[in-house]
C-alpha positions in Angstrom: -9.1 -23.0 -3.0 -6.1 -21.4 -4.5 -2.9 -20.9 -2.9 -2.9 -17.0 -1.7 0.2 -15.0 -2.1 0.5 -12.3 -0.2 3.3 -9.5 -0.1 5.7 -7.6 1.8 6.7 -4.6 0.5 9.5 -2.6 1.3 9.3 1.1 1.7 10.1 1.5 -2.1 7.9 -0.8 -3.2 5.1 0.9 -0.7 6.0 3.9 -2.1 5.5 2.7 -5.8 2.4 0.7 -4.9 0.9 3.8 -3.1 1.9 6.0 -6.3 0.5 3.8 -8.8 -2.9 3.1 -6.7 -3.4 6.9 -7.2 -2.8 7.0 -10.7 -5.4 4.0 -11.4 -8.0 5.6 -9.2 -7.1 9.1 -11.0 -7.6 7.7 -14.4 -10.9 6.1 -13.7 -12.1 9.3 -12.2 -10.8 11.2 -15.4 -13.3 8.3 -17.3 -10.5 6.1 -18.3 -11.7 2.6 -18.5 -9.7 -0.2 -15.7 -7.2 -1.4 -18.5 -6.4 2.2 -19.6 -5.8 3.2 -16.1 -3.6 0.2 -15.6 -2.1 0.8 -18.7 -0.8 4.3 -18.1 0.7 3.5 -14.5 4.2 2.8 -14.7 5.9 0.0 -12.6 9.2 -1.8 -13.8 8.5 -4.9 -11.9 6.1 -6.8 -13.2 5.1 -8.9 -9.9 4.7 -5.6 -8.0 2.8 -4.0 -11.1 0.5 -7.3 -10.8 0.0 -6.9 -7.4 -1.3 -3.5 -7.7 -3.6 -4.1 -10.5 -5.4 -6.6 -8.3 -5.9 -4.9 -5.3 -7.1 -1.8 -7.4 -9.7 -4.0 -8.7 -10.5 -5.8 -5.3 -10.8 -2.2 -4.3 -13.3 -1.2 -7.1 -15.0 -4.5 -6.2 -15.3 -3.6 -2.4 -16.8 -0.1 -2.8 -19.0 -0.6 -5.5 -20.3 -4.2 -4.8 -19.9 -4.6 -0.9 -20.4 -0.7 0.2 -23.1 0.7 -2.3 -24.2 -2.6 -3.6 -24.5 -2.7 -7.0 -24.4 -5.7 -9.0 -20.9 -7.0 -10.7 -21.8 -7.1 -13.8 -22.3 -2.8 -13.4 -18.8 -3.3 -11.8 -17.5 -5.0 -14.9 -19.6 -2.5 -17.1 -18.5 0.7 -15.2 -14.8 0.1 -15.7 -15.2 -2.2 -18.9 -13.8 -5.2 -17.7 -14.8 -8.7 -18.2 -17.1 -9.9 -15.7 -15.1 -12.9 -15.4 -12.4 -10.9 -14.0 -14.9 -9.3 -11.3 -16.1 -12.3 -10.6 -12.9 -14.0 -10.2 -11.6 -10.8 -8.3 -14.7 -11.2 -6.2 -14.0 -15.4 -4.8 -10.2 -14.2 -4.4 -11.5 -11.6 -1.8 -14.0 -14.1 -0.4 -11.2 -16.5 0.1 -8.6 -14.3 1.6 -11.8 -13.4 3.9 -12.0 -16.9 4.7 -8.0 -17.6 5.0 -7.6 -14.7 7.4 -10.6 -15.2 9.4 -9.4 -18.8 10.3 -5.6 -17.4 11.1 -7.1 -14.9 13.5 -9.4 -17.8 15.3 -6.6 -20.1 15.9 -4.0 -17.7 16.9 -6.5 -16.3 19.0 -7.3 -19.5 20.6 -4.6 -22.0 20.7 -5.4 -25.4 20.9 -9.3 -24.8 19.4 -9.5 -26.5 16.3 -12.0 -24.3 14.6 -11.0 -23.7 11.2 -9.0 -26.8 10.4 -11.5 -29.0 9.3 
């Protein structure tokens, strides 16, 4: 499993992220494909920018795949991306699933050792 970075964001940067996140899901809704969307949203640092673009895809991911349950590869065809992105997307959800479910049980239960096997 790869290490998962998560981030804190200031108020700017929650301000940005919130911003940009409305400008990708704009442009997809104007029939922009997910790199064009991506494209035309503006973010000076790069880390935050990356951050962004992956959660907007985890988001796509989670409504279309997980909600209405349509296939990934319609996913990757819907928004012309590679469906080795969406799948890739797709395992990083599954593992933060599986990271935070295990941080909840054993701060919820001291002492258990569910989760660290």
């Amino acid at each position: 499993m790869e290490d998962i970075k998560y981030k804190q964001y200031s108020e700017e940067e929650s301000r940005i992220y919130n911003e940009a996140m409305d400008k990708i899901m704009g442009g997809l809704q104007k029939g922009l494909s997910f790199d064009e969307a991506c494209a035309a949203t503006e973010i000076k640092d790069a880390d935050l920018k990356a951050y962004v673009v992956d959660d907007a895809l985890k988001i796509l991911i989670a409504d279309m795949h997980f909600v209405k349950g349509l296939p990934l590869q319609n996913v990757a065809d819907t928004f012309s991306i590679s469906i080795d992105s969406v799948i890739k997307a797709s395992r990083e959800m599954m593992e933060d699933i599986e990271v935070t479910t295990s941080e909840i049980c054993r701060s919820s239960q001291p002492g258990n050792h569910v989760g660290n096997a």
